[in-house]
RODO-2510 file (C-alpha; in nm, 4 decimals, decimal comma):
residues 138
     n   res          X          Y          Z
     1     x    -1,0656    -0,1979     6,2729
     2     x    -1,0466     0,0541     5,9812
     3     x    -0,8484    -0,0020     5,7054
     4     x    -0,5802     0,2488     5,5820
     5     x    -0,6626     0,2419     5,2239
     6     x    -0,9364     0,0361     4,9782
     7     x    -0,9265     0,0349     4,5801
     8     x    -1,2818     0,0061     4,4753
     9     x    -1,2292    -0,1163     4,0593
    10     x    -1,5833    -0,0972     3,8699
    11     x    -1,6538     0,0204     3,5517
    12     x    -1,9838     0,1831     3,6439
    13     x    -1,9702     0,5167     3,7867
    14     x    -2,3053     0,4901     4,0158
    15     x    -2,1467     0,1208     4,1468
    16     x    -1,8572     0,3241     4,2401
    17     x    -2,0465     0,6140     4,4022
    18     x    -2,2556     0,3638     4,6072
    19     x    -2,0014     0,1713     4,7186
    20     x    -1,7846     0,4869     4,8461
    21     x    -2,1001     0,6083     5,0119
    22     x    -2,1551     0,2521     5,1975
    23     x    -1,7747     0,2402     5,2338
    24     x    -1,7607     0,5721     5,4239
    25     x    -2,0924     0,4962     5,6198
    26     x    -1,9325     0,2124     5,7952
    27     x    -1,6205     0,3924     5,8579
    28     x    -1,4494     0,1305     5,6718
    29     x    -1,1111     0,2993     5,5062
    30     x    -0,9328     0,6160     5,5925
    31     x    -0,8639     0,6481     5,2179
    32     x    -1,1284     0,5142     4,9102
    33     x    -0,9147     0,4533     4,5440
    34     x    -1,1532     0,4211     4,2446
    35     x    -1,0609     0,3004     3,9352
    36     x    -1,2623     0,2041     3,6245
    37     x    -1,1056    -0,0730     3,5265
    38     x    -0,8271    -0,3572     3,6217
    39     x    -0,5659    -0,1567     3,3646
    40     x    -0,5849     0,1463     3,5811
    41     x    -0,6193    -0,0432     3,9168
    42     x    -0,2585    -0,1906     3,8128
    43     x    -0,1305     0,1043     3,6836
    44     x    -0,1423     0,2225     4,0475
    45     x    -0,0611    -0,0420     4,2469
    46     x     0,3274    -0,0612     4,0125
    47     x     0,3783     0,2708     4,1692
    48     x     0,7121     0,3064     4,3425
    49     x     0,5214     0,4998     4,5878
    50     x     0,2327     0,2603     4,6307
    51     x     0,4344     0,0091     4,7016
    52     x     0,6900     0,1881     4,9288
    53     x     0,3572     0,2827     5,1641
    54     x     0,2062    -0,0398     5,1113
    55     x     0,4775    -0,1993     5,2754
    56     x     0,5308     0,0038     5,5601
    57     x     0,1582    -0,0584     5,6373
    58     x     0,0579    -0,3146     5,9158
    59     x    -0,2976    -0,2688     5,7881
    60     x    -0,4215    -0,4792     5,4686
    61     x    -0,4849    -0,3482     5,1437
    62     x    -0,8462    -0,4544     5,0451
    63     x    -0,9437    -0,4369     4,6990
    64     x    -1,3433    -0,4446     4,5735
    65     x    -1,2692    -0,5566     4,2218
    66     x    -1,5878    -0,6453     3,9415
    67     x    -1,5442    -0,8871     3,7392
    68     x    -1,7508    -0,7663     3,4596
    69     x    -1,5362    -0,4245     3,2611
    70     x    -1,4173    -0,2925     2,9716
    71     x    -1,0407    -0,2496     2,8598
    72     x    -0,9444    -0,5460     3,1455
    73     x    -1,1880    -0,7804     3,3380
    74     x    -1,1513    -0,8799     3,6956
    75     x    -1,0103    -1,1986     3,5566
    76     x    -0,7538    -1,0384     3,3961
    77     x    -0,6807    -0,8227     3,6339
    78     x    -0,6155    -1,1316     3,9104
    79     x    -0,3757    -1,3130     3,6048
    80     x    -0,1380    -0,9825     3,6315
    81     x    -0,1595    -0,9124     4,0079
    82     x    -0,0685    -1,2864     4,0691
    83     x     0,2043    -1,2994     3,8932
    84     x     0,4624    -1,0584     4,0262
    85     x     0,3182    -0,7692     4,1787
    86     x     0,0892    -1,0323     4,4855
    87     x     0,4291    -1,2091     4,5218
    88     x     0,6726    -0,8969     4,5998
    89     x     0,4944    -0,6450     4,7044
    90     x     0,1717    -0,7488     4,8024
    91     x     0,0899    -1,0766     5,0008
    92     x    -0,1268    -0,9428     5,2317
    93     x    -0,3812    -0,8024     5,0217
    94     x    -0,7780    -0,9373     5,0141
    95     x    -0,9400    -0,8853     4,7492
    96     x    -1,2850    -0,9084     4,7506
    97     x    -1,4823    -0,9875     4,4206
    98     x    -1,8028    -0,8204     4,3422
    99     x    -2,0432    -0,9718     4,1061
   100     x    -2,4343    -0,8924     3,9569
   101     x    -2,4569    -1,2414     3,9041
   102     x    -2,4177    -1,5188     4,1062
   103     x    -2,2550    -1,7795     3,8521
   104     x    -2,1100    -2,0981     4,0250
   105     x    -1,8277    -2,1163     3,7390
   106     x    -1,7222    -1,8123     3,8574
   107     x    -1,7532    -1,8757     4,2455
   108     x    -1,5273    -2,2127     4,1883
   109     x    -1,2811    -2,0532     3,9394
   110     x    -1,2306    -1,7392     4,1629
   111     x    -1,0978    -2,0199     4,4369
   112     x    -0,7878    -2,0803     4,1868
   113     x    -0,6407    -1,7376     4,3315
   114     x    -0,5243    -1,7266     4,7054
   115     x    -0,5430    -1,3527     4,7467
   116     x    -0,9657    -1,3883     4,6718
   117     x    -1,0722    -1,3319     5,0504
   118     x    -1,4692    -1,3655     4,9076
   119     x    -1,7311    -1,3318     4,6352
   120     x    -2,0075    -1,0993     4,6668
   121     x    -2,3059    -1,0078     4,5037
   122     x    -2,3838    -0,6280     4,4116
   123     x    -2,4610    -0,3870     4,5811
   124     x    -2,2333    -0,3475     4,8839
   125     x    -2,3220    -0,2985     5,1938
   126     x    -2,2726    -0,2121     5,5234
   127     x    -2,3441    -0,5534     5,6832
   128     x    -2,0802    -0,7264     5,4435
   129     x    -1,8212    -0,4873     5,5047
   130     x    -1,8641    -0,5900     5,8819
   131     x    -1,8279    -0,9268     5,7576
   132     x    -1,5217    -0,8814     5,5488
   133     x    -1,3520    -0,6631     5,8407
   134     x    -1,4570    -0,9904     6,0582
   135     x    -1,3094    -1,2424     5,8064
   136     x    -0,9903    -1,0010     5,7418
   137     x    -0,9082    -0,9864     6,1412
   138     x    -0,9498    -1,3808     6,1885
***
């Protein structure tokens, strides 16, 4: 299965390069979103327009969201996505969290949010994204 669209949200430019280039590798996505942090990520996903496609898609949205950025954290960025926008517009997205460190803390508290498919550690690569596209079609 390929996915219609994936929102890659790191900070770091090369993480996002890499990932796109693993992404595209395993013929993952038909369309790769970047954003450098969760503010822009949100920004747009509250699109009339995302939205509007988004639901007329059969096909999950899968986001690839670090926890570790500037301006809004992956943290943060799951506190505003739960509250309204994962409840109208968006209950069958995964999200997938991506992490340089394996902290347990953070592996327990990322359980707290139902849309969390997994947790990850950097880099990405092709063999998890044929696990995730396993765990997504179960």
């Amino acid at each position: 299965m390929k996915f219609d669209k994936i929102i890659c949200v790191d900070d770091d430019p090369i993480a996002l390069l890499l990932s796109k280039l693993v992404l595209a590798k395993a013929d993952f996505a038909s369309q790769v979103i970047t954003a450098a942090n969760g503010e822009i990520a949100l920004e747009y996903l509250e699109k009339p327009e995302v939205i509007e496609e988004h639901k007329n898609s059969e096909n999950p949205l899968i986001i690839l969201l670090d926890l570790n950025m500037p301006v809004m954290d992956g943290w943060e960025f799951l506190e505003q996505f739960s509250k309204t926008l994962y409840k109208e517009h968006y209950q069958t997205t995964r999200i997938i969290l991506l992490s340089s460190s394996i902290d347990p803390n953070d592996i327990e508290r990322s359980k707290d949010f139902s849309m969390v498919m997994d947790f990850i550690p950097k880099p990405l690569t092709k063999e998890m994204l044929n696990d995730i596209r396993r765990k997504v079609n179960n």
